[in-house]
C-alpha positions in Angstrom: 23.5 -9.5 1.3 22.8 -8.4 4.6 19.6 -6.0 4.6 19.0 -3.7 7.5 15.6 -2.4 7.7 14.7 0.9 9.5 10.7 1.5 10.3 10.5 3.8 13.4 6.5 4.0 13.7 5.3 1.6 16.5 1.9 0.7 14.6 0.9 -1.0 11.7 0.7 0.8 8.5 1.0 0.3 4.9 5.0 1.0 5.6 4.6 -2.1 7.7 3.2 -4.4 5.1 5.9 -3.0 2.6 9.2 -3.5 4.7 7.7 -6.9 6.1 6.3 -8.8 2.4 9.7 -7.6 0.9 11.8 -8.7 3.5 10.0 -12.2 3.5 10.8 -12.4 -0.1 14.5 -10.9 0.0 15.0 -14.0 3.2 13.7 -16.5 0.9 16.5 -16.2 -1.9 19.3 -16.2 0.9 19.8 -12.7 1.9 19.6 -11.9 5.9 17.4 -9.3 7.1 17.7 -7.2 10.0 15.2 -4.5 12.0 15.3 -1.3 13.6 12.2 0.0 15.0 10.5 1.7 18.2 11.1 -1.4 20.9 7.2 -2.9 21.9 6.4 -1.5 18.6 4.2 -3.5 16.0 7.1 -3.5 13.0 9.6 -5.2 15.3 7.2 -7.8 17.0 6.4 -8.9 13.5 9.9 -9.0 12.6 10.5 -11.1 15.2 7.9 -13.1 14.6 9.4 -13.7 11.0 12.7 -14.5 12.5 14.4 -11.3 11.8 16.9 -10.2 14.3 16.3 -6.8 15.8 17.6 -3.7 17.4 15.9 -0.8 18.9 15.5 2.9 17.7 14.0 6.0 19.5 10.8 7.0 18.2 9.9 10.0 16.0 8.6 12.4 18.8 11.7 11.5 20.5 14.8 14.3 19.6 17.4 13.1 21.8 18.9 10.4 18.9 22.4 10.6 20.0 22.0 6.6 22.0 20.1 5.7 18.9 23.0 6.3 16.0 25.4 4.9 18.7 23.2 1.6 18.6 22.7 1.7 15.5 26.6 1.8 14.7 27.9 -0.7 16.4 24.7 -3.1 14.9 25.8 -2.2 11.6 29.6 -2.9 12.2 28.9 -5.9 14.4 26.6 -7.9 11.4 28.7 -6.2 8.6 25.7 -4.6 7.5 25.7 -4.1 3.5 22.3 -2.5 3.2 20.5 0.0 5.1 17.0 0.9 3.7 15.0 3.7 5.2 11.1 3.8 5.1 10.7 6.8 6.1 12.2 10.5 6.8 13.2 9.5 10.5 14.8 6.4 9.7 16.9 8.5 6.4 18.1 10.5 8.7 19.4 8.0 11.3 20.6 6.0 8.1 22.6 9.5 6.8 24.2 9.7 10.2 24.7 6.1 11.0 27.3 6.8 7.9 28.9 9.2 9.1 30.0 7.8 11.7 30.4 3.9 10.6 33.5 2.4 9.9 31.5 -0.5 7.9 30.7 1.4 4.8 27.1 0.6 3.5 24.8 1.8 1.0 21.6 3.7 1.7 18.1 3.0 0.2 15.3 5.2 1.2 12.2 3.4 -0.1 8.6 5.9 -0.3 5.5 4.1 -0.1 3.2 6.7 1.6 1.5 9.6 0.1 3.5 12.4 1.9 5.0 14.7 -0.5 9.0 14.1 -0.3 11.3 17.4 0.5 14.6 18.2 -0.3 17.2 17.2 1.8 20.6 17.1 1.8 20.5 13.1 2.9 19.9 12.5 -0.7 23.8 12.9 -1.3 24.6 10.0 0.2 21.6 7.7 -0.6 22.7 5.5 -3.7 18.9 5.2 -4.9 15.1 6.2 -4.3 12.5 3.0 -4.3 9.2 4.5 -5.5 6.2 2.1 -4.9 4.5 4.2 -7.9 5.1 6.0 -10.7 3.2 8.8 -9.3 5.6 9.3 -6.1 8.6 8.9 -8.2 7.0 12.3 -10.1 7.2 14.0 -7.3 10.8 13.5 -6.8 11.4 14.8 -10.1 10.0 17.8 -8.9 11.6 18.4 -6.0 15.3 17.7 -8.1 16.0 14.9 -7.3 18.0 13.1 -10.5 15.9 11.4 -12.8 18.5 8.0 -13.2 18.6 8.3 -8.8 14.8 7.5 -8.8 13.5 4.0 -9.5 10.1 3.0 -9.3 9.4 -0.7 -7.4 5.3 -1.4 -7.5 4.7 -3.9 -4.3 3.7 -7.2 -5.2 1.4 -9.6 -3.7 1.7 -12.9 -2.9 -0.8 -14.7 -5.1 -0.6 -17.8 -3.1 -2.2 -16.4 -0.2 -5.4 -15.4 -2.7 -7.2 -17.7 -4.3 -8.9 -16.6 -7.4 -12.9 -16.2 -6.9 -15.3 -16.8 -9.5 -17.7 -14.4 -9.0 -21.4 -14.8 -8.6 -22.4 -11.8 -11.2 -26.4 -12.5 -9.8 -25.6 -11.3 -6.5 -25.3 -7.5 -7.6 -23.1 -6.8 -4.6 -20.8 -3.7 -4.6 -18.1 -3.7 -1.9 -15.7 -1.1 -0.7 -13.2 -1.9 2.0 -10.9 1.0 3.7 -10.6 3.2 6.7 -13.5 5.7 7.5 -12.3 8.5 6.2 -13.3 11.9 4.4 -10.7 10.7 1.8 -11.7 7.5 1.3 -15.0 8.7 -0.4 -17.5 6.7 1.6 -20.2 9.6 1.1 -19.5 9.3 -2.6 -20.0 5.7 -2.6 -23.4 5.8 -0.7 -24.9 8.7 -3.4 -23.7 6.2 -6.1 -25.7 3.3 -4.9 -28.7 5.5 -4.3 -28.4 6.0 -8.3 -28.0 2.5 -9.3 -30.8 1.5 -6.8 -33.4 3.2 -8.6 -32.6 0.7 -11.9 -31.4 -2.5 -9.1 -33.1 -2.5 -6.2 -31.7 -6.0 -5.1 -28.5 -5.0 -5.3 -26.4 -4.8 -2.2 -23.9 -2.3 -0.9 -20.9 -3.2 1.2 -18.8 -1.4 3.4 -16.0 -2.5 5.8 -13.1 -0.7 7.4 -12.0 0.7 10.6 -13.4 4.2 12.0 -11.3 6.6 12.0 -12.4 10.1 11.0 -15.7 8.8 10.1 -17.9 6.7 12.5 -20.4 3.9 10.9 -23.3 5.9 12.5 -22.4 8.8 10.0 -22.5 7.2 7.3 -25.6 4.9 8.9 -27.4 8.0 8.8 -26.4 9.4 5.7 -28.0 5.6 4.2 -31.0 6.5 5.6 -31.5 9.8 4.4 -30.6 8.9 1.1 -33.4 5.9 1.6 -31.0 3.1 1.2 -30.3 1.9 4.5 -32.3 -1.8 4.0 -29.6 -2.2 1.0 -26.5 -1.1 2.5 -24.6 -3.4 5.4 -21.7 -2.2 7.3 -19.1 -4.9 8.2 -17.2 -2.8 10.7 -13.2 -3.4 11.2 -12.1 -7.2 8.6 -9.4 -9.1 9.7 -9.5 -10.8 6.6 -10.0 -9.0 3.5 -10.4 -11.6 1.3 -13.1 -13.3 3.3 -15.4 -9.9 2.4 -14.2 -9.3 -0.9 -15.7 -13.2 -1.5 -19.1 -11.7 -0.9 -18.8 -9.0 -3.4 -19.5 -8.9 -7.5 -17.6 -5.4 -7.7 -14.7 -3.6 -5.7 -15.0 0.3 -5.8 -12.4 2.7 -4.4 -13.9 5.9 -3.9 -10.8 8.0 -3.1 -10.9 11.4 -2.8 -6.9 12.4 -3.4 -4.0 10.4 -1.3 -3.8 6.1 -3.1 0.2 7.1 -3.9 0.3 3.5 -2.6 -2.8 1.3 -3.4 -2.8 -2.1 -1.3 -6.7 -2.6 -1.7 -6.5 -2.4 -5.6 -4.1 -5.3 -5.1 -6.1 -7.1 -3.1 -9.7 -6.6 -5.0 -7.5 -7.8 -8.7 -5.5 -11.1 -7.3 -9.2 -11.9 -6.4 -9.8 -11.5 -9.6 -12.6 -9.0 -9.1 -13.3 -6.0 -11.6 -12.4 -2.6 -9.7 -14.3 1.2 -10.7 -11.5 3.5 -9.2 -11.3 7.3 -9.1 -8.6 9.1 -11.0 -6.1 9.7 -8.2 -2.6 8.6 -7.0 -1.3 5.2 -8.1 -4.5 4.0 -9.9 -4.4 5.1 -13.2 -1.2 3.6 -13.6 -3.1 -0.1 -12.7 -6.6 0.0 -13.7 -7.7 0.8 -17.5 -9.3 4.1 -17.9 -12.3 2.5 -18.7 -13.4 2.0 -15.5 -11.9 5.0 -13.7 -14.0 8.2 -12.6 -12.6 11.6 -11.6 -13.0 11.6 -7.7 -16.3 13.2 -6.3 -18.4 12.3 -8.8 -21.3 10.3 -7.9 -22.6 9.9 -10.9 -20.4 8.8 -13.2 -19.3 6.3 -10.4 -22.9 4.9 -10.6 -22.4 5.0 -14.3 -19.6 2.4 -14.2 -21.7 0.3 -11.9 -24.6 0.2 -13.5 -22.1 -0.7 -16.8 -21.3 -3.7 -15.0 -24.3 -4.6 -13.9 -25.9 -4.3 -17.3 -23.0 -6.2 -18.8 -22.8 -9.2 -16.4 -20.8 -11.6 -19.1 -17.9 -8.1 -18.5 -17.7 -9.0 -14.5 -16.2 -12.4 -14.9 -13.9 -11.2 -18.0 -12.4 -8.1 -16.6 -11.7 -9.7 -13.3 -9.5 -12.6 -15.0 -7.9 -9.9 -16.6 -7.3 -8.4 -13.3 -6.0 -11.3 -11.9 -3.5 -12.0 -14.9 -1.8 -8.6 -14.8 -1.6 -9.1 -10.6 0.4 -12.7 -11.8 2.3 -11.4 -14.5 3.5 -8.0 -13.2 2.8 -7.4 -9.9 3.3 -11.0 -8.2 5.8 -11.0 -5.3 8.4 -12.5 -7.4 9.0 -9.3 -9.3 8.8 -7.0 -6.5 12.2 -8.9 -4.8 13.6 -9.6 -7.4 13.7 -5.8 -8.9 14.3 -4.6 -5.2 17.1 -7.3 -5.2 18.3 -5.7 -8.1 18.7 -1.9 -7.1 20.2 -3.3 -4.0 23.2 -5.0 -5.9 23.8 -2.1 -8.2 24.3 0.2 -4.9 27.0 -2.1 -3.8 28.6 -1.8 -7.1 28.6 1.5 -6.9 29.9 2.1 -4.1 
């Protein structure tokens, strides 16, 4: 088949990571992949860097689209385009009218791997099918109308390859959360936690990395120190690689307030074969047993689960090869293109 792929933010994103993995995977079993994105832009210089061939879109704050469906026409026709899957509302929309005016008939995909809530739109007439990276986004299709049997739900997979499996050091009592700094992320939550489970393990150590965003390090360096943890708490600042930080820690925590509709770090923290205490939000509860989840702002019974672990350090190196088995068995890379593959072929045959 050949897969056109339309991404029209210029910066990296989870979108990014989605559209890029899965087109590495589709390109491995034959099929040829193709861009559209914002020209300079981060999707299409990976893209290129991948060996896709690519063609530029205007961006989202730009309204004058007319140049870009005529572009993205004659693309389409001249490559014989079979498949044109839209990550997000922008790109459906030049998709819709790209199909309009086409003489190359094509099917459209839209695939939703972010946590803004979908709306109705009459672009879903022509779209063959809905890729939902979680069961909790395909829910809120449902809602909106959208046919139950038009709605199929494709969790990402990650390469396992690129993660070897650590075996963890349950001695070093280090808990570890890794994520943007954000109110949402639950960073403040994190900190009371460890304050709690201080007071029982005073040696243990409490991790954070990520990039500022809404939060800067010296907020939450001063919420440490009032709390009176700051000698037990070390920020990492911005990680190029995740897996070299997760290394250092016994436990991964997400703290989330709300958003996780899409949750890369889960992924990330289980194919290292780490355990995980996650709040109840999004994607999670549909990953990680309820054992180890918490409702979201609740300090507490996050330090409950922490302190579980820590009490029960023959659990740490069990749970996390449990983790690592269900990231191998049903959430490697292999299932994600190949059940992509699959929703791709049956739009063809429907056509």
């Amino acid at each position: 088949m050949k897969i056109l792929q339309i991404i029209d933010i210029p910066w990296n994103s989870g979108i990014t990571n989605y559209a890029l993995e899965l087109s590495v995977g589709l390109s491995r079993k034959g099929h040829r992949i193709f861009f559209a994105g914002v020209k300079d832009g981060l999707p299409v210089k990976l893209a290129k860097e991948n060996g896709f061939e690519t063609t530029e879109i205007c961006s989202r704050k730009n309204p004058f689209i007319f140049g870009t469906i005529l572009r993205l026409v004659k693309f389409i026709q001249l490559y014989k385009i079979d498949i044109v899957n839209a990550h997000t509302g922008k790109g459906h929309l030049l998709a819709y009218l790209a199909l309009l005016f086409s003489n190359k008939k094509f099917a459209i995909i839209r695939t939703k791997a972010d946590a803004m809530f979908p709306k109705k739109s009459f672009l879903y007439k022509k779209t063959k099918k809905i890729i939902a990276a979680s069961e909790f986004i395909r829910k809120r299709y449902l809602k909106i109308g959208i046919e139950p049997e038009k709605v199929v739900t494709i969790y990402q997979g990650i390469d396992t390859s690129n993660y070897k499996l650590q075996i963890t050091n349950y001695k070093l009592q280090t808990v570890g959360i890794v994520g943007r700094l954000d109110p949402v992320k639950g960073h403040r939550y994190f900190l009371e936690a460890a304050e709690i489970v201080l007071k029982k393990f005073p040696n243990a150590k409490f991790l954070i990395a990520g990039k500022e965003e809404n939060i800067k390090y010296k907020e939450l360096e001063q919420l440490a120190e009032k709390l009176g943890i700051q000698k037990s708490v070390e920020f990492f600042g911005y990680v190029e690689n995740v897996y070299d930080f997760m290394s250092k820690c016994t436990l991964g925590i997400i703290a989330s307030t709300c958003s996780e509709a899409v949750s890369r770090v889960l992924l990330e923290w289980m194919v290292c074969g780490k355990p995980v205490v996650a709040t109840l939000v999004g994607c999670i509860p549909e990953i990680v047993d309820n054992e180890f989840l918490v409702l979201p702002e609740d300090a507490k019974a996050l330090a409950e689960k922490i302190l579980w672990f820590l009490e029960n350090t023959e659990k740490i190196l069990a749970v996390g090869l449990k983790n690592r088995r269900i990231i191998e068995q049903k959430l490697g890379m292999k299932d994600f293109v190949n059940n992509t593959e699959r929703v791709y072929r049956k739009s063809l045959c429907n056509q």
